[in-house]
N, C-alpha and C positions, 0 to 999 in steps of 0.2 A: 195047674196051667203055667206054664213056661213066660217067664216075663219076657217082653220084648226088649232085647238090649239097647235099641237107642232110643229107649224112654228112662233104664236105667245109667247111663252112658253119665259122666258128669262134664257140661260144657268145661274147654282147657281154659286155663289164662291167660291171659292174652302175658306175652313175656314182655318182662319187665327188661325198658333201655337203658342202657350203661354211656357214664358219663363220656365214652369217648364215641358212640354211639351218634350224639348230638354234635356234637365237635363233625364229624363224618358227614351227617346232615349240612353243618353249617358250611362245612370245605367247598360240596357241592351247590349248594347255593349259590359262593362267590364265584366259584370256578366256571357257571354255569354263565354269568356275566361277565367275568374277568378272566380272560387266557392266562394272566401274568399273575395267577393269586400263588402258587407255588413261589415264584421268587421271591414275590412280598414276604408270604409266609414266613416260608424256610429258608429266608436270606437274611430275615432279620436275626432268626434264629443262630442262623451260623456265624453270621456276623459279628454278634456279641458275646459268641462261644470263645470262637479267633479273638476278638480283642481281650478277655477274659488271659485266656493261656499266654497273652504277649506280657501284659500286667503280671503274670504269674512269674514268667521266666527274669522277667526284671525286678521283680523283689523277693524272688527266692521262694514264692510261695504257689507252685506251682497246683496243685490240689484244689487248694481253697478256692484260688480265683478262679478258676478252671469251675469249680462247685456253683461260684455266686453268680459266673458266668452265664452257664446255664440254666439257671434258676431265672435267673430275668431276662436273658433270652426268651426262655417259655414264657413271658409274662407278656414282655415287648410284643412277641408273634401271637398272643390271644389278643391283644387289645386288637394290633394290626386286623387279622380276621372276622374280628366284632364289628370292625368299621366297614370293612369289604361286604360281611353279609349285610348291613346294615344299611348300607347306598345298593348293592344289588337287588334286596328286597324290594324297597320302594322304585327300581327301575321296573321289578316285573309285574310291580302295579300301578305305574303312576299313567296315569291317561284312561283307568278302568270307573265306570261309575262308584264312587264312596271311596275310592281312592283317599283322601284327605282325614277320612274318617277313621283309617286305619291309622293315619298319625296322629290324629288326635288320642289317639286309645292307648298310647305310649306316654301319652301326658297325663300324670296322676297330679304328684304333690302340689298344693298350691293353686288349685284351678277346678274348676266348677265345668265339664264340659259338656255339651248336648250332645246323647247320645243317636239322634239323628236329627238329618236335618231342620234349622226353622223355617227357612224356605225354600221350596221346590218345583220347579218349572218339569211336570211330566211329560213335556213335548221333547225339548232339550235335554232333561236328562241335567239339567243344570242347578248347583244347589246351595247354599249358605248356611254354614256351621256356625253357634255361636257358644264362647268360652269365657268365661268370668274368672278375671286373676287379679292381681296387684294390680296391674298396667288399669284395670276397668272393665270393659267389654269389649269383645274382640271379636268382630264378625270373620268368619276366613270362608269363603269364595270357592267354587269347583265349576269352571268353564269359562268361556272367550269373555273376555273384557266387555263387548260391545252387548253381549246377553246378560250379566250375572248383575250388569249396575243398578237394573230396574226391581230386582230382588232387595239387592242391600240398600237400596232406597227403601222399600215396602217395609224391612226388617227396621231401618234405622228410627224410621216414623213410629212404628209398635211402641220403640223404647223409649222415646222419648215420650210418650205417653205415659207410659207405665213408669219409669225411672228420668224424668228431665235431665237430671245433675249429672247423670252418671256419665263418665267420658268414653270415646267410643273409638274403636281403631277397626281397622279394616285390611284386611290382609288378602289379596287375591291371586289364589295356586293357578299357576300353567305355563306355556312359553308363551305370553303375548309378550311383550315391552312395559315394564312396569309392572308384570306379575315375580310372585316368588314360585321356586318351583320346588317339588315335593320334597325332596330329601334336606331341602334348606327350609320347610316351614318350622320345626321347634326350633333354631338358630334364632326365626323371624321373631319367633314370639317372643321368647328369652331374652332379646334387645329392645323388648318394648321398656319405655321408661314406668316406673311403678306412681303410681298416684292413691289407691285406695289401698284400708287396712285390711286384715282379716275377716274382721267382725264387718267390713261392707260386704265384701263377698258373699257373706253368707245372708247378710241382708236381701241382696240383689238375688241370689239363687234362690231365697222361699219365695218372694217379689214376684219375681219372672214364673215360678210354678206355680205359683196364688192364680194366675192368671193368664197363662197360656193360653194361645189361638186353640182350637182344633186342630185335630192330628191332620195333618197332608196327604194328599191323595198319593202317596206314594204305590206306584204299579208292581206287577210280582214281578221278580227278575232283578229290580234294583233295590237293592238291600244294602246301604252300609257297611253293618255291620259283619257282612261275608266277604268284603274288600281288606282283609288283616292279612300282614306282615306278619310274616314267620316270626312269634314272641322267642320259639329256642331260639332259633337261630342267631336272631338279634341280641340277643345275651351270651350269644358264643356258648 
């Protein structure tokens, strides 16, 4: 009996991306927000080619600088593009539910983060992140000022419960007046002053998981953690 071939068939692999591939990816990302990403790009590039060969011709070493020229040309114009997809990313998510959460997920070293929210208003859609660093605790906010206060009240009472001492900051993403807005939240946190060691940190994060509320009635559809920023891209 004849085997059927697309039982013997072997699924293909999926092809493997080449590192200029993501670079590709990432051009269109920024481009896709920034008309002007070409000049940035490939201006910077050229730019420091041109000053390279002028250096060259004035100390006789036309080649070389011309060489180191271009070498940090290319370097200048990836950092450039890392930042372009970087602030476009986070435009093509900022105002989307978990928005915030997708910047928090870019924050590794040093910081203790929830990876969803501690509190959540399922009418509003409105929510409070919280992250344990050097600075202490750090509540950060997703929605209108006049909504999200009664949250970070609720959250701040928790902690003071649970952790009296520990000191507490509060950060809240949007455009009200007195909000920070997404692309500038790690700027925010990273200027926070430090107060506690290492070994609080980790105090604080068995602490708080010792003893966590119940999970949130968080509804389908709003998920967090499906709110991420393109990790290639943002890495160039």
């Amino acid at each position: 009996m004849a085997k059927d071939e697309s039982t013997t068939k072997k699924p293909k692999k999926a092809k493997k991306k080449r590192w200029y591939s993501y670079l590709a990816d990432a051009y269109k990302v920024s481009s896709k927000s920034f008309s002007w990403t070409p000049y940035a790009v490939f201006g910077s590039l050229l730019g420091i080619l041109v000053l390279g060969v002028v250096i060259g011709l004035v100390t006789g070493k036309v080649i070389l600088w011309s060489i180191m020229g271009l070498l940090f040309g290319a370097t200048v114009s990836l950092l450039v593009l890392t930042q372009l997809v970087k602030k476009a990313s986070y435009m093509q998510i900022d105002g989307m539910p978990g928005a915030v959460a997708a910047v928090l997920d870019q924050i590794k070293r040093g910081w203790s983060i929830s990876a969803e929210p501690v509190r959540f208003n399922p009418r509003t859609q409105d929510m409070v992140f919280r992250a344990v660093g050097r600075p202490g605790v750090v509540l950060v906010s997703e929605g209108p000022n006049h909504r999200v206060q009664k949250l970070i009240n609720e959250e701040r009472q928790w902690i003071k419960r649970v952790a009296p001492t520990a000191p507490v900051h509060v950060i809240k993403v949007g455009h009200d007046d007195g909000q920070v807005r997404l692309e500038k939240l790690q700027r925010a946190l990273q200027r926070l002053p430090k107060s506690i060691s290492n070994q609080e940190i980790a105090a604080l994060t068995v602490r708080f998981d010792a003893v966590k509320p119940s999970a949130l009635p968080i509804p389908k559809g709003i998920d967090p953690t499906k709110a991420r920023a393109n990790r290639r891209a943002m890495r160039g």
